[in-house]
C-alpha positions as CSV (number, residue, x, y, z in Angstrom):
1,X,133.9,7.7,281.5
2,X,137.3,9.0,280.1
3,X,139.3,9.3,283.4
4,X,142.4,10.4,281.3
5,X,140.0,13.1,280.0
6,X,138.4,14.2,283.2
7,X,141.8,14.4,285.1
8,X,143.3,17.1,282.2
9,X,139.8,19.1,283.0
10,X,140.1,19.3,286.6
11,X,143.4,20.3,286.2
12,X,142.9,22.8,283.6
13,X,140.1,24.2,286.0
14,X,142.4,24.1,288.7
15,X,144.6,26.0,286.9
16,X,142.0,28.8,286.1
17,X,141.2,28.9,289.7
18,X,144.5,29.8,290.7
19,X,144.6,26.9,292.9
20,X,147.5,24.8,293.5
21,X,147.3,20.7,293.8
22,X,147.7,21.1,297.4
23,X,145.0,24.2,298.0
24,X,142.4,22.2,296.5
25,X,143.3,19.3,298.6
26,X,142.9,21.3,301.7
27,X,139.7,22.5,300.5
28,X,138.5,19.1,299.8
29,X,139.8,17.7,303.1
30,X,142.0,15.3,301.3
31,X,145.7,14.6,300.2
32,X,147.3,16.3,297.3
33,X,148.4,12.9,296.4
34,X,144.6,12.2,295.4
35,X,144.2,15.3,293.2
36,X,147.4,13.9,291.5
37,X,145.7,11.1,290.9
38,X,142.9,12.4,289.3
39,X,144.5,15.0,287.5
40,X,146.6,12.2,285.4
41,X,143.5,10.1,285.1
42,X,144.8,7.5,287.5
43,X,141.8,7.9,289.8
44,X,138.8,9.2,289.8
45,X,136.7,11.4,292.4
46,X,134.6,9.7,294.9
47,X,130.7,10.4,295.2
48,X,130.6,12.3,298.1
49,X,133.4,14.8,296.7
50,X,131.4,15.1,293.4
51,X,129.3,18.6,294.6
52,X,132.3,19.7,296.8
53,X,134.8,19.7,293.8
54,X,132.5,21.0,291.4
55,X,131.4,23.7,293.8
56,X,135.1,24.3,294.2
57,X,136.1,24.9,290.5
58,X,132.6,26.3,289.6
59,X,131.4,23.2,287.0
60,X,128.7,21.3,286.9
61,X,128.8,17.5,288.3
62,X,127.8,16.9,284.4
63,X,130.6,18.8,283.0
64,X,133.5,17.4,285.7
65,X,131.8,13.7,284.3
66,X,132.3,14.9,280.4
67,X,135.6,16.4,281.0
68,X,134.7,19.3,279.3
69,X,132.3,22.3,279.6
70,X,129.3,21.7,278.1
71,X,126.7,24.3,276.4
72,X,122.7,24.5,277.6
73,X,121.6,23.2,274.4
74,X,123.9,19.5,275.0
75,X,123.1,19.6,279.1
76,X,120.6,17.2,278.9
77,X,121.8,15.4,276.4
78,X,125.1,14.7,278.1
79,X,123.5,14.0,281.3
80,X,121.6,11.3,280.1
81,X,125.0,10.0,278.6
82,X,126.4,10.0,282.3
83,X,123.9,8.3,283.8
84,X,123.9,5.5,281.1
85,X,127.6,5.1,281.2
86,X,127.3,4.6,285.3
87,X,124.4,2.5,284.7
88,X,126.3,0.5,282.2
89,X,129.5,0.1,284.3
90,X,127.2,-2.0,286.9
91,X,125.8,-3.7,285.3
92,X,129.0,-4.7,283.3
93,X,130.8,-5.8,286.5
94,X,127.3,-8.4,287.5
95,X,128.0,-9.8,284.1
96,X,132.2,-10.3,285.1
97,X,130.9,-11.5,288.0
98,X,129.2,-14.2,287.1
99,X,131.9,-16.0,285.0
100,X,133.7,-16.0,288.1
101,X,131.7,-17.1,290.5
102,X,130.7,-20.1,287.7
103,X,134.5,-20.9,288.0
104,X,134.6,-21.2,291.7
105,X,132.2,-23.8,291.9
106,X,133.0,-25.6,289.0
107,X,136.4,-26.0,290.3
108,X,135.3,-27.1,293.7
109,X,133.1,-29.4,291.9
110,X,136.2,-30.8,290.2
111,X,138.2,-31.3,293.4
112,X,135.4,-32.7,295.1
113,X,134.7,-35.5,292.3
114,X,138.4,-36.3,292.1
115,X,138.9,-36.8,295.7
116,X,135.9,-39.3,296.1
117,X,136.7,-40.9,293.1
118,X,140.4,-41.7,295.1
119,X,138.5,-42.1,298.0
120,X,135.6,-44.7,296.8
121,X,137.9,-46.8,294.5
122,X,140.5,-46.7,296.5
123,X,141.1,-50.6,296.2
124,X,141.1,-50.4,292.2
125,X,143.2,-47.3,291.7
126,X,146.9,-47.6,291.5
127,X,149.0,-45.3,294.2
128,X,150.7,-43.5,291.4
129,X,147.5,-42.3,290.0
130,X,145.6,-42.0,293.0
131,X,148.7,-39.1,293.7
132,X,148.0,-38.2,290.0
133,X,144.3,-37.1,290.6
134,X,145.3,-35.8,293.7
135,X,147.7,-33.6,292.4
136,X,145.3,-32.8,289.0
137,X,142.5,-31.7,291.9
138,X,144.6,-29.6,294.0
139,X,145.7,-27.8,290.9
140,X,141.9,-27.5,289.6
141,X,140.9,-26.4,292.4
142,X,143.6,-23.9,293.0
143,X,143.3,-22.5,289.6
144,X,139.7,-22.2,289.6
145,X,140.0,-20.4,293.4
146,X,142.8,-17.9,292.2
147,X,140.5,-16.5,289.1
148,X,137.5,-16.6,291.0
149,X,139.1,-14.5,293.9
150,X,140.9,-12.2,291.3
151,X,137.8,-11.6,289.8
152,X,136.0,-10.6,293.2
153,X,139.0,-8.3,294.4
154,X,139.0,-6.1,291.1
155,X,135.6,-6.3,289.6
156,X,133.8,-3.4,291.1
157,X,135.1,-1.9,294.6
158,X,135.0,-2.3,298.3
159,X,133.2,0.6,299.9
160,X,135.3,2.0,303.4
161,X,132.7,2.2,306.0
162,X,134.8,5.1,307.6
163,X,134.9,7.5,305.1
164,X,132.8,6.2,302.5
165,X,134.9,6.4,299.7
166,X,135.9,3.1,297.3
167,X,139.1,1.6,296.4
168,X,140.2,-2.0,295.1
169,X,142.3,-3.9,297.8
170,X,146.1,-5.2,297.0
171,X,146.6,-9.1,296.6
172,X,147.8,-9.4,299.9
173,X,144.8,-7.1,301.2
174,X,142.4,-9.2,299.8
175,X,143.8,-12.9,300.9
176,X,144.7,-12.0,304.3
177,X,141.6,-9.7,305.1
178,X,139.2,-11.7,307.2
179,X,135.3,-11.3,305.5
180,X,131.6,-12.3,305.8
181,X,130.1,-12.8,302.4
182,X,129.8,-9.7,300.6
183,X,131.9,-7.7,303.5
184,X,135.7,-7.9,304.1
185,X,138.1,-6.4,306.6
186,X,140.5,-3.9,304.9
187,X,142.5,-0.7,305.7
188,X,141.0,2.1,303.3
189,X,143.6,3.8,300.9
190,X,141.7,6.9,301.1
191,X,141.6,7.6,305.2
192,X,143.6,4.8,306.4
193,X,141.2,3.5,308.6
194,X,140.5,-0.8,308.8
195,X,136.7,-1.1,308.9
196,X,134.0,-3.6,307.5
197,X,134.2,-2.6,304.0
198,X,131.3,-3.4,301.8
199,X,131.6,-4.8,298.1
200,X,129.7,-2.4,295.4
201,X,129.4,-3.3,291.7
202,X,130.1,1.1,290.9
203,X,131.0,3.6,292.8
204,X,127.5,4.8,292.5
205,X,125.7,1.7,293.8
206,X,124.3,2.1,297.6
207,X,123.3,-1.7,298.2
């Protein structure tokens, strides 16, 4: 989906409306902030404002997803589109996903070998080097931690349990939010609430 393209047609609908950024909002029960954001393709509408919005500025969910109005004749035809594209963004992200996850446990692997190795031939190996493949294992291991945790914070999105909506966690977020597998506890950036929030490969995906 073109979220540069979607953004100029809700705000061209908008427009024809009469509705300011901040009318809409209030219609939507969200910030005018958030309109902003989709209007200059920097977000994009969550699921469960899909039917309001489109109810709203009198389009079609298909249309809103096009970015453009679309004719009887190319309904189903672009419908079919939209459904492939969402289909395809998941399962895009499961194949990111697995790259990264492969990383993580080959550097653990790594650090795990080097430290027994240290460990085991402890008598034969020099101090110098011993502090060597130390060092080389922290840094694996590090590196291959870093990649695999940057991959899980922006690959796909965490799910707020308050409001339901999705958004991908800052840095900082993401390291010092406590989790449970495929849970972690953030503060939403839609609502501002701190729940449970779950991680989804689309913004479509229920699991």
């Amino acid at each position: 989906m073109n979220q540069i393209l979607i953004g100029k047609f809700i705000s061209s609908e908008r427009k024809r409306k009469g509705y300011t950024q901040k009318q809409l909002a209030e219609k939507l029960g969200i910030s005018d902030k958030t309109v902003s954001k989709w209007e200059t393709g920097n977000g994009f509408p969550e699921v469960s404002l899909l039917i309001p919005l489109c109810s709203e500025l009198d389009i079609t969910v298909n249309e809103l997803l096009c970015g453009e109005r679309v004719s009887e004749e190319d309904y189903i035809k672009k419908a079919e589109e939209n459904m492939v594209n969402m289909i395809k963004e998941k399962e895009e992200n499961r194949k990111k996903m697995i790259p990264t996850v492969i990383t993580g446990v080959i550097s653990t692997v790594a650090f795990i070998t080097l430290f027994l190795v240290v460990c085991v031939y402890t008598d034969v190996i020099s101090t110098p080097v011993k502090v060597l493949l130390i060092l080389i294992a922290c840094a694996i291991f590090g590196l291959g931690i870093f990649v695999a945790a940057e991959g899980e914070r922006t690959i796909g999105y965490y799910k707020c349990r308050k409001c339901g909506k999705h958004f991908v966690p800052t840095v900082s977020e993401y390291t010092f939010g406590p989790h449970m597998i495929t849970t972690r506890h953030l503060k939403c950036h839609h609502c501002g609430k701190t729940s449970w929030c779950k991680k989804v490969l689309s913004k479509d995906d229920e699991e």
